[in-house]
TORKOL-4160 file (C-alpha; in steps of 0.2 Angstrom, whole numbers, padded with zeros to 4 digits, m for minus):
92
<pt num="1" X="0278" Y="0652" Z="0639"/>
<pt num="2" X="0287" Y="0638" Z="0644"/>
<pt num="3" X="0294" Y="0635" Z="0628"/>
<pt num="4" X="0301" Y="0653" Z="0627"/>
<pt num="5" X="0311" Y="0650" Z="0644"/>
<pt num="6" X="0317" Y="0634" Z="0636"/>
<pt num="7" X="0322" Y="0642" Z="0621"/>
<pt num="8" X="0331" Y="0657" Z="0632"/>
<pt num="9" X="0342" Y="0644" Z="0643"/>
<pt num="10" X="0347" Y="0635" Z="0626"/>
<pt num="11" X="0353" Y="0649" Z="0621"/>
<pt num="12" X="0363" Y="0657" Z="0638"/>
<pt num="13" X="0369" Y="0639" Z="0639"/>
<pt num="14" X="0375" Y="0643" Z="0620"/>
<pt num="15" X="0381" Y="0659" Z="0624"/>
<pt num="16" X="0390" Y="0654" Z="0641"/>
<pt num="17" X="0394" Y="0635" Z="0643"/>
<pt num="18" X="0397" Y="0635" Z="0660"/>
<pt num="19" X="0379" Y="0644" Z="0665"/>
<pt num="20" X="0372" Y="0629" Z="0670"/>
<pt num="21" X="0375" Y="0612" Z="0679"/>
<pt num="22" X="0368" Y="0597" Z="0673"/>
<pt num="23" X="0367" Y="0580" Z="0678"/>
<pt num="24" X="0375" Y="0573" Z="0664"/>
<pt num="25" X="0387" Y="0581" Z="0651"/>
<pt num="26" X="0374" Y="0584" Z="0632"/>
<pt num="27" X="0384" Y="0586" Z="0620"/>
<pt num="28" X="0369" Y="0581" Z="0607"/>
<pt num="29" X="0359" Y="0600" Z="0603"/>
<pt num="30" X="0342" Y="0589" Z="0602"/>
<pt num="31" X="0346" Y="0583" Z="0620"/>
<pt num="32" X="0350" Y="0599" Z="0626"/>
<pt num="33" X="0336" Y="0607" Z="0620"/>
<pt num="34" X="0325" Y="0595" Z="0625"/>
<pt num="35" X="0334" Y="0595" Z="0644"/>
<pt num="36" X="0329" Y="0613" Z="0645"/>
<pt num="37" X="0312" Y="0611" Z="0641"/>
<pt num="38" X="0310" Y="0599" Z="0654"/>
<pt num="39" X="0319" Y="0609" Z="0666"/>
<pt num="40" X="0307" Y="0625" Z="0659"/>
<pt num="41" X="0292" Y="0612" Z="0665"/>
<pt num="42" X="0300" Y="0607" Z="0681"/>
<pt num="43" X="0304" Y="0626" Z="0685"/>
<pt num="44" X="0285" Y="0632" Z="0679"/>
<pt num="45" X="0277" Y="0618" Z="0690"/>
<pt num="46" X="0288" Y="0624" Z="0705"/>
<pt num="47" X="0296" Y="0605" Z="0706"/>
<pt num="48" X="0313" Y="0609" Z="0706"/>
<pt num="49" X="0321" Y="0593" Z="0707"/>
<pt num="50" X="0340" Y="0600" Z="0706"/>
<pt num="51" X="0346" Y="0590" Z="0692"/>
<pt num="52" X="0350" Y="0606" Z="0681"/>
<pt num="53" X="0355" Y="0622" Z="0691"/>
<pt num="54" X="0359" Y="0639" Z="0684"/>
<pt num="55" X="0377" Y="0644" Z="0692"/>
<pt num="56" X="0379" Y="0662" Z="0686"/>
<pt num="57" X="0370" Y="0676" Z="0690"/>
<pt num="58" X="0361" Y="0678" Z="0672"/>
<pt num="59" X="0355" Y="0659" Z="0673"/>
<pt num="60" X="0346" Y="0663" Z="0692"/>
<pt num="61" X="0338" Y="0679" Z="0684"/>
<pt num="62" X="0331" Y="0669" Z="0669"/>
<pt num="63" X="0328" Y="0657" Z="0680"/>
<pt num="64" X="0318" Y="0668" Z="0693"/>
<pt num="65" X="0308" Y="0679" Z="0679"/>
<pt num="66" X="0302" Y="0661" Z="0675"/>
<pt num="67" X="0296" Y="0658" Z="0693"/>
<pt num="68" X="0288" Y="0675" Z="0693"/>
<pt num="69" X="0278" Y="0673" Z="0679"/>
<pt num="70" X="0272" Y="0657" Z="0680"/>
<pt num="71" X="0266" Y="0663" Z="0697"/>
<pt num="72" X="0257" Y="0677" Z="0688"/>
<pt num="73" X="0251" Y="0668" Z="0674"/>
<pt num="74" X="0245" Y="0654" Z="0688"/>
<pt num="75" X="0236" Y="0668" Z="0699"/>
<pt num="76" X="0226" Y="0675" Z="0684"/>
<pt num="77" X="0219" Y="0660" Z="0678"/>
<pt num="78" X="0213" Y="0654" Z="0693"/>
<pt num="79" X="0207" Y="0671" Z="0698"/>
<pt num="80" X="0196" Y="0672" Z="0682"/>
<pt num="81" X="0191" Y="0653" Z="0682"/>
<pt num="82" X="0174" Y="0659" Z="0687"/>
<pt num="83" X="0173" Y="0672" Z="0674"/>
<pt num="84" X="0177" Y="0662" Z="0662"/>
<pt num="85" X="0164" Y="0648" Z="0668"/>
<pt num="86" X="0151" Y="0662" Z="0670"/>
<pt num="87" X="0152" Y="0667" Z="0651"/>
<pt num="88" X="0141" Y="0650" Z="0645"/>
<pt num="89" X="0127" Y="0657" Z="0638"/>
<pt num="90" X="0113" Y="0653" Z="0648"/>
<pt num="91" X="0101" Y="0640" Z="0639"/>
<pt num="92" X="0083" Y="0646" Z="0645"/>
């Protein structure tokens, strides 16, 4: 999942150069691509640490679909944890 969003704010930032604000200018596709999957870590983790920001509208939404679902995704799996721990066949 995190490489999707990472893959989806290479490409807005492909699409619409001035989508984002980054630290430093990347002129380098590698870097950029590898920036965004940091930030899609930083983003998922909910660390934020502001050194790449979305500045239009389409940016916060890709940016905020992210936060959702890693917030979903984070919920289910710890709600099922016990499930999951439950299904180890019993060796008596």
């Amino acid at each position: 999942m995190v490489a999707s969003f990472a893959v989806d704010y290479y490409c807005l930032m492909s699409c619409m150069p001035n989508s984002f604000l980054l630290a430093q200018a990347i002129t380098d596709p590698l870097t950029l691509a590898f920036d965004f999957l940091y930030f899609s870590i930083v983003t998922f983790a909910t660390i934020g640490y502001g050194d790449i920001v979305p500045l239009v509208w389409e940016a916060k939404l890709l940016v905020l679909l992210e936060i959702i679902s890693s917030f979903i995704m984070i919920t289910f799996v710890i709600s099922n944890l016990r499930k999951i721990n439950n299904t180890t066949p019993n060796k008596n």
